[in-house]
N, C-alpha and C positions, 0 to 999 in steps of 0.2 A: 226464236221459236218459229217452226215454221207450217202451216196448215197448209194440207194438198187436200183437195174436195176431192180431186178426182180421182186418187187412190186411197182417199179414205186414210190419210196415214198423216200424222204429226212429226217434225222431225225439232231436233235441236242441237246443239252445244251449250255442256253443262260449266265448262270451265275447265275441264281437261277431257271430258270422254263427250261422247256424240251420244244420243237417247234416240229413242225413234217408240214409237207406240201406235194403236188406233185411237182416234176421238169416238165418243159417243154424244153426239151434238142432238137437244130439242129442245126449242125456244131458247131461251136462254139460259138451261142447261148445258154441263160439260163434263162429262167423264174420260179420263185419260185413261183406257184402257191396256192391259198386259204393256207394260211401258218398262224396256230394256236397255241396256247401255253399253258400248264398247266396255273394254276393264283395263284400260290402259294403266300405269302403275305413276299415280299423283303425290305430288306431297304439297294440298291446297288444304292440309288439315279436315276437317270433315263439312266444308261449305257447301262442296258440290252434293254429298250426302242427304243434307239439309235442304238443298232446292228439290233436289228428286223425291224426296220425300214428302215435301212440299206439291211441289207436281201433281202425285198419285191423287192427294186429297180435294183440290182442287173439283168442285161439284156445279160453278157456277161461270157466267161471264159478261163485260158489258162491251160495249164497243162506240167510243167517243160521236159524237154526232158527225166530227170531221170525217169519221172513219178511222182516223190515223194513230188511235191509241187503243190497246186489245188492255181490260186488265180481267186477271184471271179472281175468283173469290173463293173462299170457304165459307160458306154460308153468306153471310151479306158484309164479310170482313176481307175490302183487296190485298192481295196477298203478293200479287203479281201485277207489274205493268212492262207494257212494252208499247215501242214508239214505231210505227213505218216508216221505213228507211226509203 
């Protein structure tokens, strides 16, 4: 996953299609806004479906004190972690 401040736009790879959306960031709120996909034709069974959908709902987030770990939440439940590379 990937945040750009400066154009206000989120990007990713879901596991076979690339996503892209706006964030709506305050405090530590997060809303993944109109959030779209390439539609390339997979056969990952319905995983990728599952994260994106996953994705949409995601309303919260923390950010490790190193900085180096993003995890996304559904209310106060992580849902998502990711590691800076």
């Amino acid at each position: 996953i990937i945040f750009d401040a400066k154009e206000n736009r989120v990007s990713g790879f879901a596991g076979c299609n690339q996503y892209f959306g706006t964030p709506i960031i305050e405090n530590s709120n997060l809303i993944l806004d109109k959030v779209g996909a390439t539609m390339m034709a997979c056969s990952d069974g319905n995983g990728e479906d599952v994260y994106l959908n996953t994705l949409q709902k995601i309303n919260r987030y923390s950010i490790s004190k190193d900085g180096k770990e993003l995890t996304l939440l559904i209310d106060d439940v992580a849902m998502m972690r990711y590691v800076r590379k």
